[in-house]
C-alpha positions in Angstrom: 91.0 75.7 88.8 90.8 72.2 90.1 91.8 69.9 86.6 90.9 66.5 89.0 87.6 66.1 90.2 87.6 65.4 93.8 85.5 62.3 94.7 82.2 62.1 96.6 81.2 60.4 99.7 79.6 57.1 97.6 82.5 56.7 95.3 84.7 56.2 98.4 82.6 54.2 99.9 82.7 52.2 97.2 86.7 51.9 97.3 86.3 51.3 101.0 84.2 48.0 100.6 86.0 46.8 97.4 89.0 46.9 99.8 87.7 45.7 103.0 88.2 49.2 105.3 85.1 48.9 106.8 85.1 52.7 107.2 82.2 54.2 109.1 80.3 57.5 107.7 82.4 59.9 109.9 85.3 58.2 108.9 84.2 58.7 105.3 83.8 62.3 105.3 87.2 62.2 107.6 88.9 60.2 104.5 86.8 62.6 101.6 88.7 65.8 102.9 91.9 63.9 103.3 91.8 62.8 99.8 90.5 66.0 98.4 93.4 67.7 99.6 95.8 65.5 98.5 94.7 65.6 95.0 96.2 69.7 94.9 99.3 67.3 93.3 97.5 66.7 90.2 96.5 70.1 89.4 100.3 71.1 89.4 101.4 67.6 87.2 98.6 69.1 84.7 100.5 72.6 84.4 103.6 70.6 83.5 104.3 69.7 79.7 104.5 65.7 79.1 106.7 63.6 77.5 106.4 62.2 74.3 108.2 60.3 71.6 109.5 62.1 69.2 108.3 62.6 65.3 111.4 62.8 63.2 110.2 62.7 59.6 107.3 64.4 57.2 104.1 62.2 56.5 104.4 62.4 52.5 100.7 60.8 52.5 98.6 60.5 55.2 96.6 57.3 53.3 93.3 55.8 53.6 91.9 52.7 54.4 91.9 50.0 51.0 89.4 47.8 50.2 88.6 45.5 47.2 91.3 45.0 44.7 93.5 47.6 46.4 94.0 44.6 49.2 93.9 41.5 47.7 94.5 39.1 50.9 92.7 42.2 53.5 96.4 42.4 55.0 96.2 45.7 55.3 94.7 48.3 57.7 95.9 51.2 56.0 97.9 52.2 53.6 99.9 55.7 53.8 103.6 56.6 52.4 106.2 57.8 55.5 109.8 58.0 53.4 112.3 57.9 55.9 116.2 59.2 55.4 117.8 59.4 51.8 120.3 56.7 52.8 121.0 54.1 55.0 120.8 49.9 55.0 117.0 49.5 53.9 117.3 52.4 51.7 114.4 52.0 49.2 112.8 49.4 51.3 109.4 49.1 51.5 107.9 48.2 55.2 104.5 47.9 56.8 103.7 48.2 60.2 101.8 46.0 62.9 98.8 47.9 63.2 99.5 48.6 67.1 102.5 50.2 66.7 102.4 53.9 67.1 102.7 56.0 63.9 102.2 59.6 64.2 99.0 60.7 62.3 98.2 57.1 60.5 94.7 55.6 62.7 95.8 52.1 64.7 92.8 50.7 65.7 94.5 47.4 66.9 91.7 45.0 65.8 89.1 46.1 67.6 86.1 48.5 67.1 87.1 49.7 70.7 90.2 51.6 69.2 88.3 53.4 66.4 89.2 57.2 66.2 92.3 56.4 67.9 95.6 58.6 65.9 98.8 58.3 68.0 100.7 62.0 67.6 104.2 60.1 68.5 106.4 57.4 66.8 107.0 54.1 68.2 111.4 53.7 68.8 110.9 51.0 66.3 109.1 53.7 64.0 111.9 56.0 63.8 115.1 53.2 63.9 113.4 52.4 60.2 112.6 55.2 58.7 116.5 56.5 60.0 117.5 53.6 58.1 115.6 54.4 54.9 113.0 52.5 55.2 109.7 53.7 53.2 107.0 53.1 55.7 103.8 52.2 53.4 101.2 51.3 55.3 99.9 49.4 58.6 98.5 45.4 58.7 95.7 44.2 60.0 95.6 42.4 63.3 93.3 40.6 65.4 91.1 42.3 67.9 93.8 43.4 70.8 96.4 41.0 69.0 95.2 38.4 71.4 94.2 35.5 69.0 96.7 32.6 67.7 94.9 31.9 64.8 93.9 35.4 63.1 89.9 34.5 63.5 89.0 38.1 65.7 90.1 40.9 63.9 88.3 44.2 63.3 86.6 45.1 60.5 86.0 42.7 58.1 87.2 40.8 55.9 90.0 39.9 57.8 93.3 38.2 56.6 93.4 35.1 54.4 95.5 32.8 53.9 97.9 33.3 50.3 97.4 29.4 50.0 94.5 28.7 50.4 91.5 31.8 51.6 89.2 29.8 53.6 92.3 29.0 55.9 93.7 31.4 58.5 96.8 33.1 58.1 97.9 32.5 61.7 97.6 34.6 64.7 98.1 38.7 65.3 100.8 39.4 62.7 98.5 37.6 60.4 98.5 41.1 57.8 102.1 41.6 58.2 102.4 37.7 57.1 99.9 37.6 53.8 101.4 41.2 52.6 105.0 40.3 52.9 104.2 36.5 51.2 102.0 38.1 48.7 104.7 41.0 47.7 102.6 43.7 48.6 106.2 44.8 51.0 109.3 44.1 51.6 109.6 43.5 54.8 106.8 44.0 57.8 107.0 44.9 61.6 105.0 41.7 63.8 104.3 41.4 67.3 105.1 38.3 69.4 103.5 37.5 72.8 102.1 33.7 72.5 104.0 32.8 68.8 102.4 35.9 67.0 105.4 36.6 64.7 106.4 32.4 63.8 102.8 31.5 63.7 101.6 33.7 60.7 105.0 33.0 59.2 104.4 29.2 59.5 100.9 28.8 58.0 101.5 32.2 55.5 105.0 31.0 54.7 107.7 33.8 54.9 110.2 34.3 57.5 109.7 35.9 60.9 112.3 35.9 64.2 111.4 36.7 67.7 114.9 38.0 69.2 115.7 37.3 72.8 113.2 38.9 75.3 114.1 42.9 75.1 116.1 43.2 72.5 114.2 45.4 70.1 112.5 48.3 72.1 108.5 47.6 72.5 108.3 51.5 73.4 105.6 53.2 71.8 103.6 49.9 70.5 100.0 48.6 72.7 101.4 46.1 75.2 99.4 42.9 76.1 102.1 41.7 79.4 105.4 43.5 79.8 107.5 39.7 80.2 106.0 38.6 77.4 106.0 41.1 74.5 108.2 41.1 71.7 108.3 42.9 68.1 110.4 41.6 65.2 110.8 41.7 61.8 109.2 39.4 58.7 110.4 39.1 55.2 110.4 36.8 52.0 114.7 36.0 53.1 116.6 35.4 56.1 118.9 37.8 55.4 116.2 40.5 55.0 115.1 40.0 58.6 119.0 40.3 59.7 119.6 43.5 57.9 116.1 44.2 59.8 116.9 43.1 63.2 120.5 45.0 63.0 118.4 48.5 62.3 115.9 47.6 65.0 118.1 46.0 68.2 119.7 47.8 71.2 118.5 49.8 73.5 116.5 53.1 73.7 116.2 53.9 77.4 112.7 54.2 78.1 111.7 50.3 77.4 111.5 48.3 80.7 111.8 45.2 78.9 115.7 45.8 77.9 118.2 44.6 80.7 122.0 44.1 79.4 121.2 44.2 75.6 123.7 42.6 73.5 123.3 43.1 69.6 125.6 41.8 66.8 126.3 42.4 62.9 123.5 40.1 62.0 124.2 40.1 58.4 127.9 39.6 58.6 127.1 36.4 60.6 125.6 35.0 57.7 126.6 31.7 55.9 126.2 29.1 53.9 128.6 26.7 55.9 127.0 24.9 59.1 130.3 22.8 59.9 130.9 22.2 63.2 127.4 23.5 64.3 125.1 21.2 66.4 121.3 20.7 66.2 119.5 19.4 68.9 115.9 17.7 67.6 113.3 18.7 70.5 111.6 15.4 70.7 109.2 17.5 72.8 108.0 19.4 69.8 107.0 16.5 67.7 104.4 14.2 67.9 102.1 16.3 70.6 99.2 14.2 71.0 96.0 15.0 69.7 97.4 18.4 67.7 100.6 17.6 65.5 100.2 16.3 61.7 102.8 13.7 60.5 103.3 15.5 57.0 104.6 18.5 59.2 106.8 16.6 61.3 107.9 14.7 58.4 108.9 17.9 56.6 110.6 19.3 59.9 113.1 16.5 59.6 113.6 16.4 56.0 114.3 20.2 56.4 117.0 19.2 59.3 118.1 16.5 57.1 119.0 19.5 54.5 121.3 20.9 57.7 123.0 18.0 57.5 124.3 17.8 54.0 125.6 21.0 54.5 127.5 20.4 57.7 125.8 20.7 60.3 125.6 17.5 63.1 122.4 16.8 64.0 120.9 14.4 66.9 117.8 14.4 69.3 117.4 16.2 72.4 114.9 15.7 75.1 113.7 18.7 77.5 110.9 17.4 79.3 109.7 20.8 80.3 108.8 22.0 76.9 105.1 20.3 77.5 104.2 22.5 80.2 105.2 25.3 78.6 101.8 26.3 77.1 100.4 25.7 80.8 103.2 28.7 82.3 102.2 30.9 79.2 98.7 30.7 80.0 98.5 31.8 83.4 100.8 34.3 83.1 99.0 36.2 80.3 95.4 35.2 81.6 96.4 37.2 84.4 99.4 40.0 83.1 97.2 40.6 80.4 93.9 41.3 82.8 96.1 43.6 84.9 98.1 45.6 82.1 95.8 45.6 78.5 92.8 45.9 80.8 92.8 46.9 83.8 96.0 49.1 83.7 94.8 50.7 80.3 97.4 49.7 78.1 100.2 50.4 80.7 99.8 49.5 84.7 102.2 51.1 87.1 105.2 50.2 88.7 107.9 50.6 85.9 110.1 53.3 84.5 110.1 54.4 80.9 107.9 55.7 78.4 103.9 56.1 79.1 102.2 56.6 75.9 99.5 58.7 78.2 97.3 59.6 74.8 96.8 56.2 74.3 96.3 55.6 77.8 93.3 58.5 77.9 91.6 56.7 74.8 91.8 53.4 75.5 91.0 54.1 79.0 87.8 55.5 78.2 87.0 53.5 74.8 87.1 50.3 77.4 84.4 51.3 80.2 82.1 52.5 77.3 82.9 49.9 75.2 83.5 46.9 77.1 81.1 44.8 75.3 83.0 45.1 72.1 86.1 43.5 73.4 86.4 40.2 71.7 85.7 36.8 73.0 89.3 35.6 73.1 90.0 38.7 75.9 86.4 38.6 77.3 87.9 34.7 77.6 91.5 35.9 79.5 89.7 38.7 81.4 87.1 36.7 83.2 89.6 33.7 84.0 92.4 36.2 84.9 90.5 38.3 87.1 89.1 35.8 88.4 92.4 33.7 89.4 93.8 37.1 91.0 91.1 37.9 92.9 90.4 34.4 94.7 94.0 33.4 94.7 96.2 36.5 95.3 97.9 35.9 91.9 99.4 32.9 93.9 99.3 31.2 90.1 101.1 34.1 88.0 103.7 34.4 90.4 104.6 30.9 90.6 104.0 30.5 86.8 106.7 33.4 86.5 109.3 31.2 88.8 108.7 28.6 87.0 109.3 30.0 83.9 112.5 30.5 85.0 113.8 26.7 85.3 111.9 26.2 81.8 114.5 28.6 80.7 117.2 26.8 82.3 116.3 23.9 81.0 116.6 24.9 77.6 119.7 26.6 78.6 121.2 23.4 79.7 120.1 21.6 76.3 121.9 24.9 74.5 125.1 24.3 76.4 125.0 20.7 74.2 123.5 22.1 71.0 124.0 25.3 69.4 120.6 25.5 68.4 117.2 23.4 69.1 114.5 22.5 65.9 111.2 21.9 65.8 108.1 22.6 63.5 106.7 26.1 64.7 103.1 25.1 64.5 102.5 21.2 64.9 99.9 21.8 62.5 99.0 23.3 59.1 96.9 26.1 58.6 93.5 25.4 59.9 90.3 26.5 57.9 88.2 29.5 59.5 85.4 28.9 62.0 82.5 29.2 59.7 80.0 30.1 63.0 80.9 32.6 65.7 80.4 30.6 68.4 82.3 30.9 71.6 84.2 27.3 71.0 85.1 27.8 67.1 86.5 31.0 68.0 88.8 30.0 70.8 90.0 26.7 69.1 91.0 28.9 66.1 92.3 31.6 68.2 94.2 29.3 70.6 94.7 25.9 69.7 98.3 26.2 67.9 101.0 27.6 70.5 102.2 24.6 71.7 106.0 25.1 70.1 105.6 29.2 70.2 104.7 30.0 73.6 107.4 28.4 75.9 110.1 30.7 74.0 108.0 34.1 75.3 108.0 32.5 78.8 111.7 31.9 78.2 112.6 35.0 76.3 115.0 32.8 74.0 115.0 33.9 70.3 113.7 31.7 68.1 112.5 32.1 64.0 110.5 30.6 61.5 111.9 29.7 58.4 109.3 27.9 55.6 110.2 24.4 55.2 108.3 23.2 52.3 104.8 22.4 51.5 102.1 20.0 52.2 98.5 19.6 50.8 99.0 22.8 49.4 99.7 24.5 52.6 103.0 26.0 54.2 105.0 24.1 56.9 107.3 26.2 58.9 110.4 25.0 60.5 111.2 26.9 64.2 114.9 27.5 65.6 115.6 28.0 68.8 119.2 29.4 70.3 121.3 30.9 73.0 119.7 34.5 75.0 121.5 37.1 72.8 122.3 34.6 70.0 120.4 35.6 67.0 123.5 35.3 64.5 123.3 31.7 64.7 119.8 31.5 64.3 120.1 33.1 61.0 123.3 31.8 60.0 121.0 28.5 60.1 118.0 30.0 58.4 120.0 31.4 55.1 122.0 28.3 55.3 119.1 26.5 54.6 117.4 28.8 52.4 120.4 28.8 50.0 120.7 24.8 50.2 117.2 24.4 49.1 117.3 27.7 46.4 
């Protein structure tokens, strides 16, 4: 029985002109038996069983979706009850997960009517590193449609997030629901996703804590990619010290992500202080004062936050990396077009990399997206046109120079780290905006897009970096970002509890 259908003479002429063969029709029919006969491979790779991650511990409640007073900001997208081992450091923990990480049996629609019906039968790495921690998985947030928006504006269904603070203002891009639930004390702790800023955004403009380790850190396996060099997943809590007791359950390797390259973990929590003598701050003059986007209320609060560092010992001066202001520029075209060729048109997962293929997800999505196409939002209707547009007419001349680089961007902060253990800057340059009101095509991109500025160079990068709440203004949240060393998350959060305890 032949599982793969063999294809006809029109499809491959179709192939042939997309691709320039020029093939006559007697070299089409040559080619069609060629091809068919090749194809004998994939009826043998369909007799073979497939990988797949595995499923370590009993759903105690498979949940439902809540509604009304049963989610009070619409952070979540489901709620459910996965206990995970008797003992360990987050015993009796509660956690919610991004809702495009993989939990075995739970729905993850991802944001988007396109992913409705989808339940993944496998756990994401990060899944099972919890729940063998003790973790009580309770549920999975909301996100934006494909966790492509900055702002939290696209998300699927409605209502989406709101801001705690204020709920005509956005709670700040794709980990907006793991953001309002933690802030709110709905969790503990949550799972976010970080590609453009999606883990310090939320956490700036919701106010809680969130930390984006160095690129590869904490296994992506199992979770819908957007582009392989820039995803990240991290943890969110109300403390510093939460998300290092986090981090140190979640970092190291797990052998199937192609993200991870040399890995070095630490002890996060035994890193901890409330002593910054001897450590030294470098002030990103880049990161203030961005014209026509940063507020003076939140740049004033960055540096009465790092004035805070000071007093308790830490030695503080400014720090120019010019650099920094064409970050947003690299980040663009690399995920315009690494997101077009692996969310879209690889179906979740492209080629040309060894590890784990969540192939269920790859079979749903795959088809969902040809039949569905129309319901993609606007912000990756947006990156799709431009992206396969820029590949198509210029080769991906523009990613891969974006990619190169991206690489003296990161040497260039690495040079300014060699100086300063750590660089500070606000994470958004602006509060909380208020939701478009209309759905046209302009409010929706400036609310999806218009506040990576300070995010996105540390995804080009892969440098770790965390937002810490600094304080408030008008009512709304202002988030202060740290940036440090590849591998150096201790002293990121040595700086973030410092500061949290000076303040109380």
């Amino acid at each position: 029985m032949m599982s793969v259908k063999r294809p006809n003479i029109d499809t491959l002429e179709i192939i042939s002109d997309y691709y320039g063969f020029d093939l006559s029709p007697d070299e089409l029919r040559e080619f069609q038996s060629a091809v068919a006969g090749s194809m004998a491979i994939y009826d043998r790779l369909d007799e073979l069983a497939d990988e797949s991650l595995p499923v370590k511990y009993p759903r105690a409640d498979m949940g439902y979706r809540p509604v009304g007073d049963d989610n009070p900001l619409n952070g979540w997208a489901w709620k459910c009850s996965v206990p995970g081992a008797k003992e360990g450091p987050l015993a009796g923990r509660t956690v919610a997960l991004k809702d495009n990480i993989s939990l075995a049996g739970i729905p993850m629609m991802n944001g988007s009517p396109i992913m409705e019906g989808f339940v993944p039968r496998e756990d994401a790495t990060v899944v099972t590193r919890l729940l063998d921690a003790g973790a009580h998985i309770i549920g999975k947030t909301a996100v934006p449609a494909f966790c492509f928006d900055g702002g939290g504006c696209t998300g699927y269904p409605e209502p989406q997030p709101v801001n705690p603070h204020d709920p005509d203002r956005l709670a700040g891009a794709s980990s907006n629901g793991s953001a309002v639930v933690v802030t709110n004390s709905e969790v503990d702790m949550a799972l976010g996703g970080d590609q453009g800023g999606s883990i310090r955004l939320p956490a700036s403009w919701s106010g809680c804590y969130g930390i984006k380790g160095t690129h590869g850190l904490v296994p992506y396996t199992g979770i819908f990619p957007i582009e392989i060099t820039l995803d990240h997943i991290g943890p969110m809590a109300r403390t510093a010290e939460d998300c290092a007791r986090m981090l140190e359950v979640l970092a190291g390797p797990d052998g199937l992500d192609p993200r991870q390259y040399d890995v070095r973990t630490a002890k996060y929590t035994e890193s901890l202080s409330e002593d910054l003598s001897g450590m030294r701050i470098g002030i990103l003059r880049e990161g203030f004062g961005i014209s026509g986007v940063s507020e003076t209320d939140v740049d004033a609060a960055v540096r009465e936050a790092v004035s805070v560092l000071e007093k308790v010992g830490a030695r503080v001066s400014e720090v120019s990396v010019p650099m920094h202001s064409d970050g947003l520029a690299l980040w663009s075209a690399i995920a315009f077009e690494g997101a077009t060729e692996l969310m879209v048109r690889g179906d979740g997962y492209g080629t040309n990399w060894r590890g784990h293929y969540s192939t269920q997800l790859m079979d749903f999505y795959g088809r969902a997206r040809r039949a569905r196409g129309h319901d993609f939002s606007d912000t990756v209707k947006m990156t799709v046109l431009a992206g396969h547009y820029m590949s198509e007419h210029y080769n991906r001349h523009y990613y891969g120079k974006a990619q190169n680089i991206g690489r003296r961007l990161a040497r260039n902060y690495d040079d300014a780290l060699k100086e300063y253990d750590l660089l500070v800057m606000p994470t958004t340059a602006m509060k909380a905006i208020c939701r478009p009101t209309d759905k046209n095509l302009n409010s929706t991109l400036a609310g999806a897009l218009s506040n990576l500025h300070n995010t996105a160079p540390f995804d080009v990068s892969g440098h770790p970096a965390m937002s810490l709440p600094v304080g408030f203004s008008e009512g709304l949240p202002v988030g202060m970002q740290l940036v440090g060393r590849r591998w150096d998350e201790s002293t990121v959060l040595k700086v973030a509890h410092a500061y949290q305890v000076a303040v109380g």
